[in-house]
C-alpha positions as CSV (number, residue, x, y, z in Angstrom):
1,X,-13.3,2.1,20.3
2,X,-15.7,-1.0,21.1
3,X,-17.1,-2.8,19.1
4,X,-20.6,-2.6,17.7
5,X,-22.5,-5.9,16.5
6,X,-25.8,-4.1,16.1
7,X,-27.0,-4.7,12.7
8,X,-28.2,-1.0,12.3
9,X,-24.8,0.0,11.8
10,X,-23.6,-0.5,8.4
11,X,-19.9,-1.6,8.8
12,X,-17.2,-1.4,6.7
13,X,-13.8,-2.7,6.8
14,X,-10.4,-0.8,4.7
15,X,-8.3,-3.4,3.6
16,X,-4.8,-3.1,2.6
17,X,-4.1,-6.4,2.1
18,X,-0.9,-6.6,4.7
19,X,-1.4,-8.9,7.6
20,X,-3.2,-6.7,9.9
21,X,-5.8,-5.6,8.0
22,X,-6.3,-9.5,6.6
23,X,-6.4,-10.7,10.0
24,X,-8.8,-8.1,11.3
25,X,-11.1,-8.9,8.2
26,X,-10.2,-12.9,9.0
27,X,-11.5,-12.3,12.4
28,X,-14.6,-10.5,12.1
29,X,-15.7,-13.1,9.5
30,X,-14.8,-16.0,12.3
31,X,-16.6,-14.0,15.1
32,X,-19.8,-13.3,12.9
33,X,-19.3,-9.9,13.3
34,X,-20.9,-7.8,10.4
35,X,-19.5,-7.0,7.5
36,X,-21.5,-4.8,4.9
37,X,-18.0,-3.0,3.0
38,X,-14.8,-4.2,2.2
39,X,-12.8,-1.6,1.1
40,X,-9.5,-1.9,-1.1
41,X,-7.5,0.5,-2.9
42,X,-5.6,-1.0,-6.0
43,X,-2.2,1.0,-6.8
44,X,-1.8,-1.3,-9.4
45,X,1.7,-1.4,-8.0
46,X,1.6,-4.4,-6.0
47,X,3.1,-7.7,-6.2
48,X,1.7,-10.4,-8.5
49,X,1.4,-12.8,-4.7
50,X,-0.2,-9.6,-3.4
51,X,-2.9,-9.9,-6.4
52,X,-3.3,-13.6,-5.7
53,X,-3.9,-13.0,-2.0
54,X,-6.6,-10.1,-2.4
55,X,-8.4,-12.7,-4.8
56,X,-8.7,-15.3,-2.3
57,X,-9.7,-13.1,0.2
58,X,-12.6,-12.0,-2.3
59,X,-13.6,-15.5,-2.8
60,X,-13.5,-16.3,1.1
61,X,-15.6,-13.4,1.5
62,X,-18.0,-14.4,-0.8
63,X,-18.7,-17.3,0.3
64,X,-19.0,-16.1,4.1
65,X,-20.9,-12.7,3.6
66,X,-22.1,-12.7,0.0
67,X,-20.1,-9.9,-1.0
68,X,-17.2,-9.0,-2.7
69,X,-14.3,-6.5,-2.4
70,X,-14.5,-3.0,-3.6
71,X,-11.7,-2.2,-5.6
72,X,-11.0,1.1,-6.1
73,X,-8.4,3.1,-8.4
74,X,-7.0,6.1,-9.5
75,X,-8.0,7.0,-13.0
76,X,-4.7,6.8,-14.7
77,X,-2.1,5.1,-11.7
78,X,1.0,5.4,-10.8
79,X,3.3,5.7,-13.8
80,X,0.6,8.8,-15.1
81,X,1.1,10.6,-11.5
82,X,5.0,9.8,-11.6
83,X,5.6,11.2,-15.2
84,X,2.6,12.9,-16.6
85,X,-0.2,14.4,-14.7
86,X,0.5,18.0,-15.6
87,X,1.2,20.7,-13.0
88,X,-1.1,23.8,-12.3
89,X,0.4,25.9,-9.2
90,X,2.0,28.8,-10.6
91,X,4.9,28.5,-7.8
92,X,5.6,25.3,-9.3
93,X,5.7,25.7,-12.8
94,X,8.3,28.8,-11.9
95,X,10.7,26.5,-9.7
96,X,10.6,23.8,-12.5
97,X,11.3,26.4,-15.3
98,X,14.1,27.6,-13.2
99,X,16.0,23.9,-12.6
100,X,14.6,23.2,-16.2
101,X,12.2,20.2,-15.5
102,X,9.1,19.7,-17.2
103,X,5.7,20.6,-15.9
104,X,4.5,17.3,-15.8
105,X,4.9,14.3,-13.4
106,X,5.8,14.2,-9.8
107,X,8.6,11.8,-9.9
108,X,10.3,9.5,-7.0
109,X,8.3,9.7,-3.8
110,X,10.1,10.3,-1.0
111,X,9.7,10.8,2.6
112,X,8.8,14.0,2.5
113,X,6.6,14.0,-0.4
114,X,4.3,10.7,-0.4
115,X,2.1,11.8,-3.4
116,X,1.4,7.9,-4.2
117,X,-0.1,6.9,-0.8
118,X,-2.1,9.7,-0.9
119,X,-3.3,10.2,-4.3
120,X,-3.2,6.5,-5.2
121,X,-4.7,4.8,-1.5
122,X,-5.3,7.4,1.5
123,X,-7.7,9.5,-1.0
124,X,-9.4,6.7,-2.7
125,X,-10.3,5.1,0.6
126,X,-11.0,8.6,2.8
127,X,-13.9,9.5,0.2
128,X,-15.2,6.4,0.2
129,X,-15.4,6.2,3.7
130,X,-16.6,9.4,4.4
131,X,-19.4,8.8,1.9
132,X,-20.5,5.7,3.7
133,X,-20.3,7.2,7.0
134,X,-22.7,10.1,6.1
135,X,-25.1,8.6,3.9
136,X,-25.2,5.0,5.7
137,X,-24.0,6.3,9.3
138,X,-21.6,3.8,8.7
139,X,-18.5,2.5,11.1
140,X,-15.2,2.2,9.6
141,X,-13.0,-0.9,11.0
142,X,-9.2,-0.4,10.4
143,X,-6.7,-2.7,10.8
144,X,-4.4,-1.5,13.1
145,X,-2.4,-3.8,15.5
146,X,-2.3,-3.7,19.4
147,X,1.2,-2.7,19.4
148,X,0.7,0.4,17.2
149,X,-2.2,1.9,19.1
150,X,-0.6,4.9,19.4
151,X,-1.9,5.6,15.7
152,X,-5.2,5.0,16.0
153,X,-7.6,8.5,15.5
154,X,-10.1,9.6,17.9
155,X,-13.3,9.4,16.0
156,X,-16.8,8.0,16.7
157,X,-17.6,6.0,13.9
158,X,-13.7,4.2,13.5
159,X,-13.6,1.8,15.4
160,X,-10.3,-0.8,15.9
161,X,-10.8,-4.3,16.9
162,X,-6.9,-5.3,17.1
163,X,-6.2,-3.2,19.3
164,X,-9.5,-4.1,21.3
165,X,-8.8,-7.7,21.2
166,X,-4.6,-7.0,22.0
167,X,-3.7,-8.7,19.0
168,X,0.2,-7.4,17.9
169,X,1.4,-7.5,14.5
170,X,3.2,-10.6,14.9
171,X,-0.3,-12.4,16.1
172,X,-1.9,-10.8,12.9
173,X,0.6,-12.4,11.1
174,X,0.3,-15.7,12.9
175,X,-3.4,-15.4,12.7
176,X,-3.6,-15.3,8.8
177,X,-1.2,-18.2,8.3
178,X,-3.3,-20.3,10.6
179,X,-6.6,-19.6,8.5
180,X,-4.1,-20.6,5.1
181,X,-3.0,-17.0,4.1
182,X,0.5,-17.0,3.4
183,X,0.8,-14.4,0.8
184,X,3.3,-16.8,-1.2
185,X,6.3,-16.7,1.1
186,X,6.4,-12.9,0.5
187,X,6.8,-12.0,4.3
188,X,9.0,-14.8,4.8
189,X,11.1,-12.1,1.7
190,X,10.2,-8.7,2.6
191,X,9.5,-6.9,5.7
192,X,7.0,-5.0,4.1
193,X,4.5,-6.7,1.2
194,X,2.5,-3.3,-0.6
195,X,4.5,-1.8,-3.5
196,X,7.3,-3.6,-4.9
197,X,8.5,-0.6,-6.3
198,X,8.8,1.8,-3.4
199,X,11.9,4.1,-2.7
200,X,11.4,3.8,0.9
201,X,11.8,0.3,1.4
202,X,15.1,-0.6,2.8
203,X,18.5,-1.4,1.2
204,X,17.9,-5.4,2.4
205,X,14.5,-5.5,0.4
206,X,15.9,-3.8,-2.6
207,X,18.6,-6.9,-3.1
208,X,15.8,-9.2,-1.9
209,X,13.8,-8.2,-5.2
210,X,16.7,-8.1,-7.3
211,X,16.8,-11.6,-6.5
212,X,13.5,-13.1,-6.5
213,X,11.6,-11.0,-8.6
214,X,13.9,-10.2,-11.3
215,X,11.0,-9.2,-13.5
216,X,10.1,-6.7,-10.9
217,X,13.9,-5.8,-10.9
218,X,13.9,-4.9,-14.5
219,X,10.7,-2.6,-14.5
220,X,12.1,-1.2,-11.5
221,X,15.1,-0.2,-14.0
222,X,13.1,1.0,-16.5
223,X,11.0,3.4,-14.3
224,X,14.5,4.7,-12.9
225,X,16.2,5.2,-16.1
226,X,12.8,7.0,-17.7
227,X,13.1,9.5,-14.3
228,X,16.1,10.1,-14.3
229,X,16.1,11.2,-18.5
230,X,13.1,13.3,-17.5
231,X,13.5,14.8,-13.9
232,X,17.6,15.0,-14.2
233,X,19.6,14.2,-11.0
234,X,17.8,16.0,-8.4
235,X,15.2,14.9,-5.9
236,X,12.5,14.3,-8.4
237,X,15.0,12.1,-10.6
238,X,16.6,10.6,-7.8
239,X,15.3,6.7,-6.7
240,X,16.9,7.8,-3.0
241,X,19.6,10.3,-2.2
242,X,22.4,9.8,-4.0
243,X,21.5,6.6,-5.5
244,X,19.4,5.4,-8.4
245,X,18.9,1.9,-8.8
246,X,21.2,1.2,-11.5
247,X,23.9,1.7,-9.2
248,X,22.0,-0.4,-6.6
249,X,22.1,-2.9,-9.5
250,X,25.8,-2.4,-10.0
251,X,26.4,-2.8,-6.2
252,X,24.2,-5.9,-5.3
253,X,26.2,-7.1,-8.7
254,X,29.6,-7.0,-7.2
255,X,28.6,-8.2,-3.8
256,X,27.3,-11.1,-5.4
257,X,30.4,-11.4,-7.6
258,X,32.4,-11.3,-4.3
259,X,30.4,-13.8,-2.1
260,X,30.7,-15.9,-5.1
């Protein structure tokens, strides 16, 4: 996992625009280490701070390396994936025939079932990557922090300078705020900053978005009430078990009514 600062090596950094992989990319740019790729996958999903923080990344980037960001996205995004990209596996098209949903969209993600990580970030960037490292023999630097080593992959050409240099998540975070990257207060909101609209996020970041980004809030609404119409209640219609997010809406309602 060390790190090479031969120029021969074409290197390339993924970039999910949380703090670890910003402060990896922050610190290779400080150290003059090499940066030929930065790679970022767009699930057009994000938040609007998010949006404003890749573009100043771009711009310091620029001006450092003389490159930009390369953005990548999935042809049609998230809501075509969620309620139209048609279904072809015949064992799938029985079992929705049989609970009478359509034979189109995937729905809610869930924990089991991820389809927008992978169709809409881990795919982009893995065939990008791989490209690079077979026609460019290039090394792939990935943002993960010191105290989550335990997810890093055994492969020659990835390499992980965080965890080289010991540098936890809460130094990443530390890191970018020194160098003026503060996302807009969003981890000061949320513990996590990638898509707003995500069914995995916890109950505690659901109320945090009700409350400052309402206009996040009330897409969030619409995308529930449009699954729910289509998918009906089970898993595929369901925001999380048991609940959609109207009745989130309904409950963070009353507790505000009540601490009122």
């Amino acid at each position: 996992m060390g790190i090479v600062k031969s120029k021969e090596n074409f290197s390339a950094i993924s970039l999910s625009g949380g703090k670890d992989s910003t402060a990896l990319m922050l610190l290779m740019i400080e150290k003059g280490l090499p940066i030929d790729s930065v790679l970022y996958a767009d699930t057009t999903m994000d938040f609007p701070e998010m949006e404003a923080h890749i573009a100043k990344l771009d711009g310091l980037l620029f001006r450092e390396c003389g490159i930009h960001i390369t953005t990548l996205r999935h042809p049609h995004g998230f809501e075509w994936l969620m309620f139209d990209e048609p279904k072809v596996k015949p064992s799938c098209l029985e079992k929705r025939a049989r609970l009478g949903i359509p034979p189109f969209g995937n729905g809610w993600p869930g924990a089991r079932v991820r389809w927008c990580t992978g169709q809409l970030k881990t795919l982009l960037i893995s065939k990008e990557v791989n490209r690079l490292k077979l026609e460019k023999n290039a090394l792939h630097h990935i943002g993960i922090a010191a105290d989550e080593a335990h997810r890093c992959k055994d492969d020659p050409q990835n390499r992980y300078p965080l965890v080289e240099w010991g540098i936890t998540e809460a130094q990443a975070l530390q890191i970018c705020y020194n160098h003026g990257f503060d996302w807009g207060g969003l981890y000061e909101i949320y513990h996590r900053v990638s898509c707003w609209c995500c069914p995995l996020q916890r109950v505690g970041e659901l109320r945090n978005l009700r409350h400052h980004h309402p206009e996040l809030w009330a897409r969030l609404l619409e995308l529930d009430q449009r699954a729910r119409a289509q998918f009906g209640p089970g898993p595929l219609g369901q925001f999380k078990k048991n609940w959609s997010v109207e009745r989130y809406d309904e409950r963070f309602a009353r507790e505000d009514a009540n601490s009122g």
